[in-house]
C-alpha positions as CSV (number, residue, x, y, z in Angstrom):
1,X,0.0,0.0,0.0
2,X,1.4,3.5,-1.2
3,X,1.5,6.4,1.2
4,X,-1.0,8.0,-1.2
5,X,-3.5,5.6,-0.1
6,X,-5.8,4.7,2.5
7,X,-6.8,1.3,1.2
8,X,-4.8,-1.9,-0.2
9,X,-3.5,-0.7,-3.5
10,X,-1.6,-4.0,-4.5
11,X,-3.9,-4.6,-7.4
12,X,-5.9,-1.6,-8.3
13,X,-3.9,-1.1,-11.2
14,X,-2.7,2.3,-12.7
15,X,-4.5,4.7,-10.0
16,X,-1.9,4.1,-7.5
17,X,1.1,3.8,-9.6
18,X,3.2,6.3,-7.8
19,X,4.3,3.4,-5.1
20,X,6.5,2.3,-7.8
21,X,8.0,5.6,-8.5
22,X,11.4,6.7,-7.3
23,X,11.4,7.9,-3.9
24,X,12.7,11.5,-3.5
25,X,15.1,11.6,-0.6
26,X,15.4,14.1,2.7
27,X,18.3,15.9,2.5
28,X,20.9,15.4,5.3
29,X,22.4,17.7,8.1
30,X,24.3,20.5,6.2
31,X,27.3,19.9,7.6
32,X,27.5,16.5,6.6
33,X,29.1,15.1,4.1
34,X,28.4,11.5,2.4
35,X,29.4,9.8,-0.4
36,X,27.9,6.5,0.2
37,X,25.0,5.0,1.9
38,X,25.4,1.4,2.4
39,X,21.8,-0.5,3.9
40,X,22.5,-3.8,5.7
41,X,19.0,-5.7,5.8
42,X,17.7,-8.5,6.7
43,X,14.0,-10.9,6.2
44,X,14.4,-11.9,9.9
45,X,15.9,-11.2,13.0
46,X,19.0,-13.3,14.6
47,X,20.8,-14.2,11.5
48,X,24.0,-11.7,12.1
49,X,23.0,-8.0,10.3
50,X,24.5,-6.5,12.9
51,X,27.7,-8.1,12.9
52,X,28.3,-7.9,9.6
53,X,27.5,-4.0,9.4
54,X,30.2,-3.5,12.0
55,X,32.3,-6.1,10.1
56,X,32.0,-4.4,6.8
57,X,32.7,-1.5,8.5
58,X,36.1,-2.3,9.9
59,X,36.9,-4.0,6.5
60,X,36.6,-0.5,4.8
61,X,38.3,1.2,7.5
62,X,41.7,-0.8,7.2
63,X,41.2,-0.1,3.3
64,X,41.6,3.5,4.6
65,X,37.9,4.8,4.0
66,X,36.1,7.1,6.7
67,X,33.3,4.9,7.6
68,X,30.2,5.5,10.0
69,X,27.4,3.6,11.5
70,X,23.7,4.5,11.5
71,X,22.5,2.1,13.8
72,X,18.3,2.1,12.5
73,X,17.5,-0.9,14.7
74,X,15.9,1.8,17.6
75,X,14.8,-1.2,20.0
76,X,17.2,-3.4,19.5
77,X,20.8,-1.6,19.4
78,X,24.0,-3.9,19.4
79,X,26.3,-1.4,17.2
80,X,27.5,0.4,20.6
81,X,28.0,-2.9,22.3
82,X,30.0,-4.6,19.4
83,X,32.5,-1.6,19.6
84,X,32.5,-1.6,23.3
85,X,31.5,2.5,23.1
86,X,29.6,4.0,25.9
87,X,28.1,7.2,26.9
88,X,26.3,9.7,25.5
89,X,26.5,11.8,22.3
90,X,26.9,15.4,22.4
91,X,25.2,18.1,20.0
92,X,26.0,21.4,19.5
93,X,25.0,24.3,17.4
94,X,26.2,22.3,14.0
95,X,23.5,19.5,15.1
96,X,24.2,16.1,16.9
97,X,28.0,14.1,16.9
98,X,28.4,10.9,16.8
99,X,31.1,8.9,18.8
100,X,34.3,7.4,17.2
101,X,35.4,3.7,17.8
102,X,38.9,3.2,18.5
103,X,39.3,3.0,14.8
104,X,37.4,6.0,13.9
105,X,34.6,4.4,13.0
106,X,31.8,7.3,13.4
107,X,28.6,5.4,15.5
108,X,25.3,6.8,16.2
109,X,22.5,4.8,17.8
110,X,19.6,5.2,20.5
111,X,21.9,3.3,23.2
112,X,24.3,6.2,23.0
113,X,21.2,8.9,23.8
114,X,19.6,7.3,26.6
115,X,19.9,7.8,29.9
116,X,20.6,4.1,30.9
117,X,21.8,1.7,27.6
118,X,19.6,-1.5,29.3
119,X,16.4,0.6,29.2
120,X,13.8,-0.7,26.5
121,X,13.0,1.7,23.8
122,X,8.6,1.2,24.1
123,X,7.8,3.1,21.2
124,X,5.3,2.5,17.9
125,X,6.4,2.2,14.4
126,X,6.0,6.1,13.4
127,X,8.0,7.2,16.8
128,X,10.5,4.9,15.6
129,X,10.7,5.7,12.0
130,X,10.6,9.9,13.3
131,X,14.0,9.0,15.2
132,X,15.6,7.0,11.7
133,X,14.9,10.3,10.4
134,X,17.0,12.5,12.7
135,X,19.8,10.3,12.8
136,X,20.0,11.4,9.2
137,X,18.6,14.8,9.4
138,X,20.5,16.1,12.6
139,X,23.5,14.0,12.9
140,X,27.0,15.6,11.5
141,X,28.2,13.0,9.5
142,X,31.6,13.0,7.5
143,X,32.0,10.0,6.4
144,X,33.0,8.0,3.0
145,X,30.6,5.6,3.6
146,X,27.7,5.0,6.1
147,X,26.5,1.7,6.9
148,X,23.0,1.4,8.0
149,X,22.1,-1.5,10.4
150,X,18.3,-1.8,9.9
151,X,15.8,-3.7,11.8
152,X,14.5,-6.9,10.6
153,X,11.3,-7.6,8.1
154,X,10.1,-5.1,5.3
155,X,8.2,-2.3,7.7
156,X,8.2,1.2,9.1
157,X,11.8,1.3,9.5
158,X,13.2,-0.1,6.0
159,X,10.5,1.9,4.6
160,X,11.8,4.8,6.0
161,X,15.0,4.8,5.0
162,X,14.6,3.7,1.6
163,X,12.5,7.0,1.2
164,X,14.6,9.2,3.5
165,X,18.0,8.0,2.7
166,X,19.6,8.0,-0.9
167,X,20.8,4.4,-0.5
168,X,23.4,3.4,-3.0
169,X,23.0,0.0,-2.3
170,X,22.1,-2.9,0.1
171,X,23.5,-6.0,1.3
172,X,21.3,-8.8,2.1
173,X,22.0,-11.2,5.4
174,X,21.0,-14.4,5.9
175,X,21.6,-17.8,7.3
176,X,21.4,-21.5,6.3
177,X,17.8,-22.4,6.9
178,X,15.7,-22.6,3.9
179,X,12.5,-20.7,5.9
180,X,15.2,-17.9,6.4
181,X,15.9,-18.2,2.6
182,X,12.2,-17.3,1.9
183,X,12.0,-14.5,3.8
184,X,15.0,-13.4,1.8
185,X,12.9,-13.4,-1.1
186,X,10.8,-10.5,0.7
187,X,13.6,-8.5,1.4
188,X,14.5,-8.5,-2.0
189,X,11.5,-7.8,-3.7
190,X,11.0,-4.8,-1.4
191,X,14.3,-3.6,-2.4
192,X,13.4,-3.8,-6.3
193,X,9.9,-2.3,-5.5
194,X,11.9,1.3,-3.7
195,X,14.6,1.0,-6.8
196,X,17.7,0.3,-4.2
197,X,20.7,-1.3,-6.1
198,X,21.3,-4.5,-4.1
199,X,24.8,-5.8,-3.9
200,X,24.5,-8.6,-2.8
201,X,24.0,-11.6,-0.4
202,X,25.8,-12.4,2.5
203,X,25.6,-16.0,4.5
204,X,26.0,-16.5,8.1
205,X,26.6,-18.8,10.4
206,X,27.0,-20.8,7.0
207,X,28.8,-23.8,8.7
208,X,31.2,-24.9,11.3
209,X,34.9,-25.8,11.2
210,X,35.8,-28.6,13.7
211,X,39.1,-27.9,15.5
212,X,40.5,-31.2,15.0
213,X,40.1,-31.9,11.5
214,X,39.1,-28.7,10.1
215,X,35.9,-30.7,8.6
216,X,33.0,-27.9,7.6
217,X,29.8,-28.8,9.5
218,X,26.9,-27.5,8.4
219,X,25.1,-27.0,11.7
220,X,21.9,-25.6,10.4
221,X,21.4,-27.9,7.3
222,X,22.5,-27.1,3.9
223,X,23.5,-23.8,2.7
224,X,20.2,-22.7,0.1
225,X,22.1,-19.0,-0.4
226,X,23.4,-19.8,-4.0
227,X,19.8,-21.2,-4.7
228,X,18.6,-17.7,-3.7
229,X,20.8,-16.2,-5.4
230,X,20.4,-17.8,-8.5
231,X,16.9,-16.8,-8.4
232,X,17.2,-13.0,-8.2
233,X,20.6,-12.8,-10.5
234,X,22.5,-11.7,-7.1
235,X,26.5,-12.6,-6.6
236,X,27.4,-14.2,-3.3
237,X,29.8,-11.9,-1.5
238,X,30.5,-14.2,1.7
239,X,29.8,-17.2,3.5
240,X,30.4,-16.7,7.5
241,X,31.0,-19.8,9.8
242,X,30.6,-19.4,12.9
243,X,33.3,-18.3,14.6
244,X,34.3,-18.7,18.5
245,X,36.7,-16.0,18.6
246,X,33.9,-13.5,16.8
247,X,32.3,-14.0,18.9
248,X,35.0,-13.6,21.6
249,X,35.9,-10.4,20.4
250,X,32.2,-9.0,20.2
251,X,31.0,-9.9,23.3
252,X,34.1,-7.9,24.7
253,X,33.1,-4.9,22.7
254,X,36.7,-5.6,20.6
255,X,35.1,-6.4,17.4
256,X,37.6,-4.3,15.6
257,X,40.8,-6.5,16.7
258,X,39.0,-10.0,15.1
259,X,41.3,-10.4,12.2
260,X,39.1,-12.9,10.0
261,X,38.4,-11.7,6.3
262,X,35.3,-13.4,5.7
263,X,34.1,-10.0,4.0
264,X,37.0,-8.9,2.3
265,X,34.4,-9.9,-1.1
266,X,31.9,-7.6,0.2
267,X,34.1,-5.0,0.8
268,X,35.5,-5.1,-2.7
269,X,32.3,-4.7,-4.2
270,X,31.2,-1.7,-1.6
271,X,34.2,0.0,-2.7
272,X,33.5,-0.2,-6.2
273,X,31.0,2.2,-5.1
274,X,33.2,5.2,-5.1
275,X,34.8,4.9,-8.6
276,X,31.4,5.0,-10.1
């Protein structure tokens, strides 16, 4: 259903054909400045989106890019945690500042506003969405390219920043399970119906190594990603395992000392990005 409309305009045919039409974007603070806008999505929640934002992230730091983190997942925040930052984020006249990682990795999210990080965020989609919009409107970003760590599913959120943001691409995350791999199918066709390039698709948890052999176990069944991306015409850029010492080093809030290059693809084709 378009904006424009107050009913379900899925097939009433030419009437409410502007929900296919490109969005026009909000512009940003005026002191920022942005060259990319990188989405990282997700059908479902618990498959990793987080970790790889903040692990694409690093990637294109140690390339030597000026990265930053748009943390859109307002009730759910683990971008602060995974870089072990804490506090709270000061504004001035320019607008609102987010706080470097010990890399320099520019991070704004909900946990670094409220008063306690453990409190729950209790508010409805359009609250939510209004905040998306700041973090873009009133945030002083200077960055080469912004990641943007949405929440789960295809709703008020995603929405938001497809319209609000001028996303220059996406990267889709999933895991092994062939009902995640459906839900992929959403996320994608949401992506085509907003006209937002996907880059795309990245696999976690894909599968085990066993320390003593170095055997791949596939803990949650058989991969279905190249299925998937077969499908929509979309390039694999990674398959995760899953790690111990990831997870390690991101429990600890070290996230940028883990030294696996499971995304060194991904961030090859990000990159891209700038000599376009």
């Amino acid at each position: 259903m378009s904006e424009e409309c107050t009913h379900d305009c899925s097939n009433c045919g030419a009437a409410c054909s502007s929900r296919n039409a490109a969005p026009q974007h909000d512009a940003p603070n005026p002191n920022s400045s942005v060259k990319k806008v990188i989405g990282v999505v997700s059908g479902k929640g618990g498959v990793g989106k987080s970790m790889t934002s903040a692990l694409l992230a690093c990637a294109m730091a140690r390339r030597g890019y000026h990265c930053g983190i748009l943390d859109a997942d307002i009730t759910g925040p683990s971008i602060p945690k995974l870089f072990g930052i804490h506090g709270r984020a000061m504004a001035d006249e320019k607008g609102c500042w987010p706080i470097q990682s010990r890399m320099g990795i520019d991070v704004m999210s909900i946990n670094l506003l409220v008063e306690n990080e453990e409190d729950p965020v209790v508010w409805r989609g359009p609250v939510i969405a209004g905040a998306v919009k700041q973090f873009w409107q009133e945030v002083v970003w200077d960055v080469d390219f912004l990641f943007v760590d949405m929440p789960p599913g295809t709703g008020d959120v995603p929405l938001t920043v497809f319209q609000t943001l001028p996303v220059d691409g996406i990267v889709i995350v999933s895991s092994p399970q062939e009902l995640v791999g459906m839900i992929v199918g959403k996320a994608v066709q949401m992506a085509q119906m907003m006209h937002v390039p996907i880059l795309g698709l990245v696999e976690n948890m894909s599968y085990a190594v066993c320390p003593d052999c170095g055997k791949h176990i596939n803990v949650f069944g058989d991969s279905h990603v190249d299925e998937i991306a077969d499908k929509y015409s979309l390039p694999v850029l990674a398959k995760m395992p899953i790690d111990p010492e990831l997870a390690k080093e991101a429990d600890a809030g070290m996230i940028e000392v883990f030294a696996g290059d499971y995304l060194d693809n991904a961030a090859q084709t990000v990159a891209k990005l700038l000599k376009k």
